[in-house]
N, C-alpha and C positions, 0 to 999 in steps of 0.2 A: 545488690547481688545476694545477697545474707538472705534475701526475703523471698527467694525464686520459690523455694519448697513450699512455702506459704502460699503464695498466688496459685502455683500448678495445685496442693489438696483443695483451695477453694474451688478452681475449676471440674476439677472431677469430682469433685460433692454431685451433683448433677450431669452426668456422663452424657444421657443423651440429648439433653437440651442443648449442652454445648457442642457435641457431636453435629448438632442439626445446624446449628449456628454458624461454626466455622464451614459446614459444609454449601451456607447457603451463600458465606462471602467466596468460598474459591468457585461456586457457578459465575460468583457475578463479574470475578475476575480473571475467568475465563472467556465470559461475553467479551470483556475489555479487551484480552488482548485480539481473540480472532476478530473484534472491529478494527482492531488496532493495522492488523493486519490487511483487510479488506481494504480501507481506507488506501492506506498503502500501495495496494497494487491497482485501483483504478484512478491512484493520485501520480503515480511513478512518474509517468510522459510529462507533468506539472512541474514534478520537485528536478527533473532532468534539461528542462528545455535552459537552453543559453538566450541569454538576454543579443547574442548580436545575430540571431537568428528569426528570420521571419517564415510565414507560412501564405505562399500567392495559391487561391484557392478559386475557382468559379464564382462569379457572383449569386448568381443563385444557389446550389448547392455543391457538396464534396463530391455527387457523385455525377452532378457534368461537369466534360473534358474538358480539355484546354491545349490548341495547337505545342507541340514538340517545339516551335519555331520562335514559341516566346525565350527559350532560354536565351535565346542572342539576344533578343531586345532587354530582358532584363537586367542582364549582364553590364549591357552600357548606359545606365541610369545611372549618374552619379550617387557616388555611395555607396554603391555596392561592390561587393568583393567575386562574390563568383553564385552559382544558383543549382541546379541540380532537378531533377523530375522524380516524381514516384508515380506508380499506376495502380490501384487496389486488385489483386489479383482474383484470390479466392477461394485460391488450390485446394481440395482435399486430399489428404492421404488415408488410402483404401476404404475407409468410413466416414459417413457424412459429421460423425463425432470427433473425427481429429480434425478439429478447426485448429487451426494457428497461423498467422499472418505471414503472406507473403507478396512480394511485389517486384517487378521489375524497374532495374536503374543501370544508371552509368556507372561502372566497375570502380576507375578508381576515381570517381569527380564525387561519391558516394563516401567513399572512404573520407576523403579528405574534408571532408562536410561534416561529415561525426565522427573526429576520432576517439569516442569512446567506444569505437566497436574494436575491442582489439583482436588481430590476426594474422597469425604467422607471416614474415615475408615470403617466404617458401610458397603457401598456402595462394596467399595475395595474387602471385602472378603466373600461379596456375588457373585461379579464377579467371582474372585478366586476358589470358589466352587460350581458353575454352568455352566455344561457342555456346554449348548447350551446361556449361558451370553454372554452380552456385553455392552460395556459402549458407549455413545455417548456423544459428544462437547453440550454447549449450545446452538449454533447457530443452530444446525440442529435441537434438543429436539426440539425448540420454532418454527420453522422453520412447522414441520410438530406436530407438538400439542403433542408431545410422554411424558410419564410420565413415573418414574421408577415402575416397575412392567408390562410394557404392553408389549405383546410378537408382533413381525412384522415379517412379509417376506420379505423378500429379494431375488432377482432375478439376475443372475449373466449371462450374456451371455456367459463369458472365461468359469466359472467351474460350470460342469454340476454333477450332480449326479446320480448313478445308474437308469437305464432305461431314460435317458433323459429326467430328470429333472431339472430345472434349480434353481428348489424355494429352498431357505433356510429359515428358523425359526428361532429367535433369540428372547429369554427373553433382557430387560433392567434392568441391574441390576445397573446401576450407571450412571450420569447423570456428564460430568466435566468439569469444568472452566478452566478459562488459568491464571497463575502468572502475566502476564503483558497483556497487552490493546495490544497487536498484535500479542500474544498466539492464534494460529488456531484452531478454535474449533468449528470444522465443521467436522473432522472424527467419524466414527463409529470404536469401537476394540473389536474384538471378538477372543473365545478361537482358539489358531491353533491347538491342536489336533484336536475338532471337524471337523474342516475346514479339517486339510488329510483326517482323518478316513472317510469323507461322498463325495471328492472328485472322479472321475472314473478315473483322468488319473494325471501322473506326482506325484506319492503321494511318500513324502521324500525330495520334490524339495519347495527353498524359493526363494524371489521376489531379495532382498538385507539383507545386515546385518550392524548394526551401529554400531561402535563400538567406547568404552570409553577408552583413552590414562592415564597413568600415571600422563605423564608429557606434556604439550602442544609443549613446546619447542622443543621435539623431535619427533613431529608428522609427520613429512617427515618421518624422520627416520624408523618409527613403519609403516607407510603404503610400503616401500618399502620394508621391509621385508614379511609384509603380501602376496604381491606380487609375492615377490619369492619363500613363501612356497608353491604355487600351479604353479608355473611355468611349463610349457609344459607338464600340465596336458586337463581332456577333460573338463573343467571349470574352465581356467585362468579367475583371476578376473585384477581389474581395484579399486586401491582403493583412495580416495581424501580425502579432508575435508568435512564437511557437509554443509558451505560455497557457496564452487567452487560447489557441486554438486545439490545443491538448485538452485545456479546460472544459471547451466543448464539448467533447465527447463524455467526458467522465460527467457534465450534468446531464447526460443523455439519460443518466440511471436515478439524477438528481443531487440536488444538495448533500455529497457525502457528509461533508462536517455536520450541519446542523442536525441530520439523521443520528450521524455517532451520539451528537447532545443531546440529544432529543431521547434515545434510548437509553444510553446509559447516565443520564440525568434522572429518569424514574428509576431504573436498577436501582443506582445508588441509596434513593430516596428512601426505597421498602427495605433494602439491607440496611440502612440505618436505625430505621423504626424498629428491624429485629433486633439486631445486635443491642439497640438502647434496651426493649424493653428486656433482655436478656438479662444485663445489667441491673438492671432496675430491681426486676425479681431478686435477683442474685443479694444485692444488699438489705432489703425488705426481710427475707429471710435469716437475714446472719445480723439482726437487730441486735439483740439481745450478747452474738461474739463480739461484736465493732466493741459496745459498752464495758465487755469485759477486758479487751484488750487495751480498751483505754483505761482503765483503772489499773492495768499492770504498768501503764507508762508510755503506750504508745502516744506519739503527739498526733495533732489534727495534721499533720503535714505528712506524716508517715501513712497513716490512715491514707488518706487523700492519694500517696503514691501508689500504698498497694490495690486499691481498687481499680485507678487506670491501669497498672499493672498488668490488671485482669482483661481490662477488656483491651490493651494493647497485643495482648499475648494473643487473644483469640483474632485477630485486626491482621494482625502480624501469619498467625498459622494458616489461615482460610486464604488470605489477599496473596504471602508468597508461594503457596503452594499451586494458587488459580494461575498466577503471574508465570509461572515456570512453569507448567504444565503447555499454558497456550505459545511459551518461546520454547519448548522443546518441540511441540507438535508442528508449529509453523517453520521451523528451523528445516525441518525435513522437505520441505518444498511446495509448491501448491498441488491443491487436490485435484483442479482442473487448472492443467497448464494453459491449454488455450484460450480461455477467459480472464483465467489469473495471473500471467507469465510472474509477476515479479510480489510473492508475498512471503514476510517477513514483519516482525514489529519493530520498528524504527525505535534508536536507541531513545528519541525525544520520550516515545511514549511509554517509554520503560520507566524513564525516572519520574512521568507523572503517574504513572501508576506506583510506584513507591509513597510517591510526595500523596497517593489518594489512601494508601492502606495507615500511613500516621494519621492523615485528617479523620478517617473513619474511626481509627482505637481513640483517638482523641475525644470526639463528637461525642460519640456514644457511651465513653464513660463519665465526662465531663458532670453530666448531674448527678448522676448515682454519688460520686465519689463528693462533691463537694456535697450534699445529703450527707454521706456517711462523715467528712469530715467535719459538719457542725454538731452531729447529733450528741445530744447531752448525755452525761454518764448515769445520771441521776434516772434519766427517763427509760433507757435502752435498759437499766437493771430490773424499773419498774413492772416492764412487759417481763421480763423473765421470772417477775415472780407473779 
């Protein structure tokens, strides 16, 4: 601590090379977090799915149907516990730019399937008993200003209704939160009766169905029988985890992780290269001080501390201030709710971004300082004269 004054005059010996420096590590710890965060929100359905939960989907693809009729048959497959439908809706509201996901289900066989959507009871069984109800996430409520009671349209391109209609009406009957901080809650659910009864085409037919296992352990087991109940029927399914099938979608965009590494493994690489030769000059020119200070008494050990000092301090300035810049801007919510519903930087990658601003002051002072702490007193007074 005695030695702070010393390290901060060294740094400002060269104002704006270090200005440039620390400024290039808080870009680069700004890239880190808003990945950090991206990652995040089109990993959320991944880090959320329950292991006794599975996903019965068309065999060919998500987006052929699947008779309404299976839920009985699925129900009594040994192993399972109960199942549920979703249909992909598509709704927009009033602009083809407010995308946000909405789908028709069974009120409360929904709920009970994911109780992480948490919603008033009040709310619950006003949905329950309104035909044309539906509940929305928080994010989208505040998103578009909605309050419970205010009735919207919705506009579906997929499903039309009689005379070629596309608009649907929907009261708000419940407004719902999520159980944890990466709970999505940004769809809209509404009644599926409604949704057949007012549909023109495909009525009887659903999107997928999810379904809840006994026992986790034997969730292989319960999907490949599901499998075989409809085998070489005219709607083989395809069934997985909720996992693998979440995962799906998110490499629809690709390998998030490997892209995160991928990018911020060169980031880091060129921020290194700066920061080191930052250093490097830093001690090259203060040849001739190291030799003097060593001759007053400093040891190779002290030496050695104040120079990572230096490039700690700068590791330190640029990395927290990148780091806290991109968890205050992310903290505020995402900039496109309906691509992004759920971004934030998860506390994991907070503390590797900590554990990466030591590695960084460390790395890059690492030669300069152990340089400065062999050099000879004899040699370094040489150069000064």
């Amino acid at each position: 601590m005695r030695f702070l004054y010393l390290v901060w005059r060294n740094l400002a010996r060269k104002r704006l090379r270090t200005a440039l420096t620390v400024l290039s590590i808080l870009v680069a710890f700004l890239l880190y977090g808003f990945l950090g965060a991206i990652r995040q929100a089109l990993t959320a359905g991944v880090s959320m799915a329950n292991a006794d939960r599975l996903v019965v989907r068309h065999k060919v693809s998500i987006i052929q149907m699947l008779p309404v009729s299976y839920k009985g048959r699925i129900e009594k497959i040994p192993g399972v516990l109960a199942a549920v439908h979703q249909t992909w809706f598509g709704g927009i509201y009033q602009d083809p730019k407010n995308f946000f996901p909405n789908m028709p289900v069974e009120p409360e066989a929904y709920l009970a399937m994911f109780p992480e959507l948490v919603l008033p009871e009040a709310q619950r069984k006003a949905w329950i008993g309104s035909r044309t109800g539906a509940i929305v996430g928080r994010t989208t409520a505040t998103r578009f200003g909605w309050k419970v009671g205010d009735r919207i349209t919705l506009h579906s391109p997929i499903w039309q209704r009689g005379g070629r209609n596309d608009a649907w009406d929907f009261d708000i009957s419940g407004i719902y939160d999520g159980a944890k901080k990466d709970t999505d809650t940004s769809p809209l659910f509404f009644q599926y009766t409604y949704f057949d009864e007012g549909r023109s085409f495909w009525k009887g037919q659903v999107g997928w169905y999810t379904v809840r296992v006994k026992d986790p352990g034997r969730a292989a087991e319960v999907a490949t029988a599901i499998d075989a109940e409809f085998a070489n029927s005219p709607y083989e399914t395809k069934t997985e985890a909720e996992g693998a099938f979440m995962q799906g979608f998110a490499q629809q965009v690709g390998d998030i992780g490997s892209i995160m590494v991928a990018i911020l493994g060169a980031v880091f690489f060129t921020i290194l290269l700066v920061s080191g030769n930052t250093m490097a000059q830093s001690v090259r020119e203060r040849t001739e001080e190291l030799g003097v200070l060593k001759a007053l008494g400093f040891s190779n050990r002290l030496v050695l501390g104040v120079v990572l000092g230096e490039s700690a301090a700068i590791a330190g300035l640029g990395g927290l201030t990148g780091l806290g810049l991109a968890w205050l801007i992310t903290s505020r919510g995402s900039p496109v709710p309906g691509m992004l519903p759920v971004f934030f930087i998860p506390g994991r990658d907070l503390v590797i971004g900590l554990f990466l601003i030591v590695a960084l002051g460390v790395l890059s002072g690492i030669l300069p300082a152990v340089q400065a702490m062999r050099l000879k007193i004899a040699e370094a007074l040489r150069r000064q004269a």
